[in-house]
VEXDREN-2710 file (C-alpha; in Angstrom, 1 decimal):
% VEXDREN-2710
k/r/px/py/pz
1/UNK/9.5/2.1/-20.8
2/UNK/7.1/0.3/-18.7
3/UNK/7.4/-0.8/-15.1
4/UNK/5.1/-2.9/-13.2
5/UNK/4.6/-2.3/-9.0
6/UNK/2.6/-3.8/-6.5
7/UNK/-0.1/-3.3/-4.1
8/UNK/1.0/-3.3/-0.3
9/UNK/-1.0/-4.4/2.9
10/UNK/0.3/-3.5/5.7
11/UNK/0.9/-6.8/8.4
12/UNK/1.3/-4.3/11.4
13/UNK/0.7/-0.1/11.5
14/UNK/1.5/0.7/14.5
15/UNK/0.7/4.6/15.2
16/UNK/2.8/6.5/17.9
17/UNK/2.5/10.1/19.3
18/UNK/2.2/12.8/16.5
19/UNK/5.2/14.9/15.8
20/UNK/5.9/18.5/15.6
21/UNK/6.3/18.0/11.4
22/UNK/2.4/16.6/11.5
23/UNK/3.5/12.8/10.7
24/UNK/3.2/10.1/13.4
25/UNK/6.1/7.7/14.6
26/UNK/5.7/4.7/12.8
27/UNK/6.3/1.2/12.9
28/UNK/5.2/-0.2/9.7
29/UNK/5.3/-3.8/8.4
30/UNK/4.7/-3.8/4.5
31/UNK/4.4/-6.6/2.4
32/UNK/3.6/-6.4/-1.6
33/UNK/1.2/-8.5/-2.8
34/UNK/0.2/-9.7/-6.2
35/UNK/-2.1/-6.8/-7.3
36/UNK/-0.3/-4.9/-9.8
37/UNK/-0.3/-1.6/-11.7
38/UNK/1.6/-0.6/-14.7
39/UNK/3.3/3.1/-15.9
40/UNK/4.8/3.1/-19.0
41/UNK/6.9/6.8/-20.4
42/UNK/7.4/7.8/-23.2
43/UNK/9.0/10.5/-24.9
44/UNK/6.4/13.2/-25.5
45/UNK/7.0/17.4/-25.9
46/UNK/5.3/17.9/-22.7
47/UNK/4.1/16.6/-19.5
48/UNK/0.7/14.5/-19.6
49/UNK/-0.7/11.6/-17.2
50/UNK/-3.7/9.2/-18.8
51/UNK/-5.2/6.4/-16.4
52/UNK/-6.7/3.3/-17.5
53/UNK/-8.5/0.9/-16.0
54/UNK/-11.4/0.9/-13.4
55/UNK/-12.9/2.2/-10.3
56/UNK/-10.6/5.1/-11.4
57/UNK/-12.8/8.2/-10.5
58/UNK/-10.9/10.9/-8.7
59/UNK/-7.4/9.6/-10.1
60/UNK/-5.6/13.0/-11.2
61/UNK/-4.9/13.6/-14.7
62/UNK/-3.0/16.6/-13.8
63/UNK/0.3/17.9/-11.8
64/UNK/-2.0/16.5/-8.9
65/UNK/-1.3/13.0/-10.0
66/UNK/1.5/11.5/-7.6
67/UNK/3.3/9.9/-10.7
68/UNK/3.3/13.0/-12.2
69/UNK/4.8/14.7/-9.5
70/UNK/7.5/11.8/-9.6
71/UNK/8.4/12.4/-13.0
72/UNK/8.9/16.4/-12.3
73/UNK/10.7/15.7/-9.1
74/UNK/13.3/13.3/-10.7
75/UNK/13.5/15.9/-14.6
76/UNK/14.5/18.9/-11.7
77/UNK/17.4/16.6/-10.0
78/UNK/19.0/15.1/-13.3
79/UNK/18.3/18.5/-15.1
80/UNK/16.2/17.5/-18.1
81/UNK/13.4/18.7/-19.8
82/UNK/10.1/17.0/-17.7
83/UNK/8.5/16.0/-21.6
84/UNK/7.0/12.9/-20.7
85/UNK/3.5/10.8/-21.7
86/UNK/2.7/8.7/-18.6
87/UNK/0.3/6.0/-18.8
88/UNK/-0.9/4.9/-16.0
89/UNK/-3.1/1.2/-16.1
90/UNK/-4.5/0.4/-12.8
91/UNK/-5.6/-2.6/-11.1
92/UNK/-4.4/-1.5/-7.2
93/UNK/-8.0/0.3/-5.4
94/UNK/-8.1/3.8/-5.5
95/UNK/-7.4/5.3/-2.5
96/UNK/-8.3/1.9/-1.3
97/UNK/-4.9/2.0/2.1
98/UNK/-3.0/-0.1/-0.4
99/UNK/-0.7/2.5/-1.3
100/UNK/-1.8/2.4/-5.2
101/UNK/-0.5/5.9/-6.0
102/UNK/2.8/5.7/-3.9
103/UNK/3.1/2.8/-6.1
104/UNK/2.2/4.6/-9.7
105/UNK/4.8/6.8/-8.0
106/UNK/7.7/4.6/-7.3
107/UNK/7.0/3.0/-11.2
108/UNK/7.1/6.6/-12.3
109/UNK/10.7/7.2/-10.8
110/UNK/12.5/4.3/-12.0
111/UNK/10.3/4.6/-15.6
112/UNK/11.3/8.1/-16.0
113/UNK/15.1/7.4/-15.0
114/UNK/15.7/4.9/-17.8
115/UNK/13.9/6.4/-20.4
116/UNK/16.2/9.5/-19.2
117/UNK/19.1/8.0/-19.6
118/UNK/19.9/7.7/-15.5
119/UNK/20.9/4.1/-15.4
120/UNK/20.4/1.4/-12.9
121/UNK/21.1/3.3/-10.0
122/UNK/18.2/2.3/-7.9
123/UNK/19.9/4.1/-5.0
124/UNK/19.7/7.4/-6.5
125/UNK/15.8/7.0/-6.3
126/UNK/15.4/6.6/-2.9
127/UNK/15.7/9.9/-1.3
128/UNK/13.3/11.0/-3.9
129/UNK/11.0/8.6/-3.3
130/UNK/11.1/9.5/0.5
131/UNK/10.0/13.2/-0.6
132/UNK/7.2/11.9/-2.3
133/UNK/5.9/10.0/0.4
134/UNK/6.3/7.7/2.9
135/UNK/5.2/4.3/1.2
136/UNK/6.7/5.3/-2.5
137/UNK/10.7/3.5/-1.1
138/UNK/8.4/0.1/-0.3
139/UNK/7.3/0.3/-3.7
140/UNK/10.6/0.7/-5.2
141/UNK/11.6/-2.1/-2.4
142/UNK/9.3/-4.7/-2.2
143/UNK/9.0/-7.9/-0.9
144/UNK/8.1/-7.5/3.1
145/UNK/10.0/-4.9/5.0
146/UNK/9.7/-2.4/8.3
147/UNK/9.6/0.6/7.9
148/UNK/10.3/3.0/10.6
149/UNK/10.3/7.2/10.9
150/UNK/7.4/7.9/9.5
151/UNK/7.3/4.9/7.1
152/UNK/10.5/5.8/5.1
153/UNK/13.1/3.9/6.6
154/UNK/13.2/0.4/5.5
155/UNK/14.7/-3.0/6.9
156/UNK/13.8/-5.9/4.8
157/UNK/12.0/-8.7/6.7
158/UNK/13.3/-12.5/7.0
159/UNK/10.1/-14.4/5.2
160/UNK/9.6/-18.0/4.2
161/UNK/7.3/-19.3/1.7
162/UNK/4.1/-17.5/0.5
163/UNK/1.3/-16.0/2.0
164/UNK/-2.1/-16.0/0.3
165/UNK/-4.9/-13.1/0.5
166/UNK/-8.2/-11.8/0.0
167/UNK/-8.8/-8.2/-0.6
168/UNK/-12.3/-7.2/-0.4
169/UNK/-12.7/-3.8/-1.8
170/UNK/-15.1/-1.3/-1.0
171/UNK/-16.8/1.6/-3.1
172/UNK/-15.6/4.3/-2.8
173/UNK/-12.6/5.5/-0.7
174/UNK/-11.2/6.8/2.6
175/UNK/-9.0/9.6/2.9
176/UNK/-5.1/9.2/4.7
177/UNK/-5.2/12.3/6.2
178/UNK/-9.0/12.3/7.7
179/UNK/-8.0/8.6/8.6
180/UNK/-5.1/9.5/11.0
181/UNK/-6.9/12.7/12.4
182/UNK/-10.4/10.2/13.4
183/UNK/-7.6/8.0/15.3
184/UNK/-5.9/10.7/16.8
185/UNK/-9.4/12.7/18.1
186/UNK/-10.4/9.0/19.4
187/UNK/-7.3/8.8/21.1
188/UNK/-8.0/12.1/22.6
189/UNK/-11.4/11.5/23.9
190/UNK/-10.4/8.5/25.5
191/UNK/-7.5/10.4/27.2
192/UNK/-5.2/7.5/25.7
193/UNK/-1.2/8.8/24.8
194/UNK/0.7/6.2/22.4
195/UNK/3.7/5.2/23.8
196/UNK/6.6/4.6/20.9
197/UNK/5.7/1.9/18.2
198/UNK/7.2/-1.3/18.4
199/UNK/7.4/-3.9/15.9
200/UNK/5.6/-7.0/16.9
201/UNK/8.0/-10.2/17.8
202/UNK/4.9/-12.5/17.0
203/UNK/4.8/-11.2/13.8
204/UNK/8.6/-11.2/12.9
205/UNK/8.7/-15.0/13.6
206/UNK/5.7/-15.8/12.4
207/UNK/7.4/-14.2/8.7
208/UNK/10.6/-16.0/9.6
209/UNK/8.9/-19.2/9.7
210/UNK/6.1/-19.2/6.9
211/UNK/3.4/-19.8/9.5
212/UNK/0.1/-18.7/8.4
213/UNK/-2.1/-19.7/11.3
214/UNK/0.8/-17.6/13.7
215/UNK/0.9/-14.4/11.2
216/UNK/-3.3/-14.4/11.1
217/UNK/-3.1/-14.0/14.7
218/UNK/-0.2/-11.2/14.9
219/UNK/-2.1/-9.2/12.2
220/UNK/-2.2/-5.7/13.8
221/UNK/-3.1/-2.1/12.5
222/UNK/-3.9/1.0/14.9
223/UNK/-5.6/2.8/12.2
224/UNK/-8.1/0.3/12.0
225/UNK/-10.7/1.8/14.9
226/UNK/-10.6/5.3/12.7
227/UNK/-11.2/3.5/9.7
228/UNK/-14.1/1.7/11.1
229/UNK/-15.4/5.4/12.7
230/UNK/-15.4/6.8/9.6
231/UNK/-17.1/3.8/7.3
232/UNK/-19.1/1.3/10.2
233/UNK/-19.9/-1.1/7.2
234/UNK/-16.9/-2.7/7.3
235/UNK/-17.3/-3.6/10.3
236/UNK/-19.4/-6.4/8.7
237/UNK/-17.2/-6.9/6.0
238/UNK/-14.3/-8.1/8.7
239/UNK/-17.2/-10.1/10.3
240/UNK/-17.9/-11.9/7.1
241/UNK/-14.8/-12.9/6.6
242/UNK/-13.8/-14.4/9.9
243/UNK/-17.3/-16.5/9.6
244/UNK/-15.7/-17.8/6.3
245/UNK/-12.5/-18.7/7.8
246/UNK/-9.8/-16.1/7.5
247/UNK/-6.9/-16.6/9.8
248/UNK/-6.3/-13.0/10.1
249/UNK/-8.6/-10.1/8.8
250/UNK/-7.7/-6.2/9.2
251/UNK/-8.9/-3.1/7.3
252/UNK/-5.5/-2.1/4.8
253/UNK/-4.0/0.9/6.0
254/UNK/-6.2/3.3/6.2
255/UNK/-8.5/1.7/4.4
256/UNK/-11.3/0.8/3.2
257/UNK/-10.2/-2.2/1.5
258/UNK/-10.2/-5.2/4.3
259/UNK/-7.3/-7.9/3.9
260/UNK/-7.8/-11.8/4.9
261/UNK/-5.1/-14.1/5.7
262/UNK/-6.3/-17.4/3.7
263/UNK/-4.6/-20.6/4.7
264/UNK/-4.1/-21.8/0.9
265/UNK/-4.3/-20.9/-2.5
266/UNK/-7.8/-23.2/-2.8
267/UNK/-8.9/-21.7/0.5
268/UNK/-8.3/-18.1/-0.6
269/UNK/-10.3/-18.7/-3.7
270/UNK/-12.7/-19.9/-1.0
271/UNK/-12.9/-17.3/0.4
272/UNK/-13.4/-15.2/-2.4
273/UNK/-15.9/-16.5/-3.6
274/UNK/-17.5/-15.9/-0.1
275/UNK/-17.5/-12.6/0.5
276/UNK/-18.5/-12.0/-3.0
277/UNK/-21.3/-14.0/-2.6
278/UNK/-22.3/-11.8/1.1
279/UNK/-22.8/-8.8/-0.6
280/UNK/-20.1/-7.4/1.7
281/UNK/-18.0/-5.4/-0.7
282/UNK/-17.9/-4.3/-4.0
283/UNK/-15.8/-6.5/-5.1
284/UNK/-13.3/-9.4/-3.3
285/UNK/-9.9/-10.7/-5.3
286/UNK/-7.3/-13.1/-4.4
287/UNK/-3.4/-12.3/-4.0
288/UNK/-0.1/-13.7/-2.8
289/UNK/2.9/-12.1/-1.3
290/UNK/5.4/-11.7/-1.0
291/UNK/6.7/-9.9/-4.3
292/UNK/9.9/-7.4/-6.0
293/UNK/8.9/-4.0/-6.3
294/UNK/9.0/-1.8/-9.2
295/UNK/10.1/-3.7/-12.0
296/UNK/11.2/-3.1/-15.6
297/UNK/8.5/-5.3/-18.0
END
């Protein structure tokens, strides 16, 4: 059983005060893009994770992997035997802020639950999904969405047309968790409390409408001035890409890989070509969104 799932960027992260549990209040605009990775299961008599692909140093192979933890989460709640051969082939960067292992996750979950005999019942994968964290119900979702809590809770968003992207992707990769902690000690040395995150009405009717040059401008992510702590270079890489045109650029998440808004399918490969060319990034390749989640191939 083999189910494809996309990469995410997020079109606004906005951070608020962190909570007692350790998460932050969220407000979290996702939108899958066109960057896909694959997880097949198959019946096996025990547990195992292989990953294909590259740039895939550090991936688990173990328990560790998020897929894997997926696959024991879902064999304890329907009561079966976790025997299961999980291939993993990626394209999504690793550890790259576009959710690439919340989305071998999601793939995992609804994998695992067919070849287990669990049906179509999507809904029985969400809570789930929230336990294995807070971008795994996107990638089960898909499409463009805000997601509130700490992520987890999803509206879908009203979006017209397509948008296309350029993802320029960096070596190596930034940690979440050291991510969130640089913005909250910057946040703390500039004596600056978050009020509650709200989700950007520029951005909403920019989605509503398909306007490209409107959502470059609304692009948003609070992360972004950790991110930047933590890896100055792409400060340059954003640079690059604004001299080549971008309506909107933002570092993904938590990074490292920066996101461009292109203004059309010829201009995105434009732009690719571009920031390859600067010697920016390891690596730049072009995308659309939106698209479905985890999906059954």
């Amino acid at each position: 059983m083999t189910v494809r799932v996309p990469a995410k960027v997020n079109l606004q992260l906005a951070v608020g005060p962190l909570r007692d549990d350790g998460y932050h209040d969220l407000v979290n605009v996702f939108h899958a893009v066109s960057l896909f990775d694959e997880v097949t299961a198959a019946p096996a008599d025990a547990l195992s994770v292989t990953v294909e692909g590259g740039s895939i140093e550090g991936v688990p192979v173990n328990a560790d992997n998020l897929a894997a933890r997926a696959a024991l989460l879902l064999a304890e709640r329907l009561g079966v035997a976790p025997n299961v051969a999980l291939t993993i082939r990626k394209t999504i960067p690793v550890a790259g802020g576009m959710a690439g292992g919340s989305a071998d996750a999601a793939a995992a979950l609804v994998a695992c639950a067919r070849l287990w005999g669990a049906g179509d019942a999507d809904a029985d994968l969400w809570e789930p999904a929230a336990i294995l964290g807070s971008d795994v119900p996107f990638a089960l979702l898909g499409g463009t969405a805000l997601g509130t809590g700490r992520g987890e809770v999803l509206t879908p968003v009203q979006t017209a047309g397509r948008f296309h992207w350029v993802f320029a992707l960096a070596d190596g990769g930034l940690s979440t968790p050291a991510v969130y902690a640089e913005c909250d000690r910057l946040r703390e040395a500039e004596g600056w409390r978050p009020a509650p995150p709200q989700a950007s009405q520029d951005l909403m009717a920019a989605l509503a409408a398909g306007d490209a040059h409107a959502l470059g401008a609304a692009l948003g992510n609070d992360l972004q001035p950790a991110a930047l702590s933590l890896r100055p270079a792409l400060r340059d890489t954003l640079a690059a890409g604004r001299e080549h045109g971008a309506l909107g650029a933002l570092v993904s998440g938590s990074g490292p890989t920066c996101a461009f808004l292109a203004e059309s399918a010829d201009h995105a490969g434009e732009l690719t070509a571009a920031l390859s060319k600067a010697g920016v990034a390891r690596s730049a390749v072009q995308a659309y969104g939106p698209v479905p989640g985890a999906t059954i191939v």
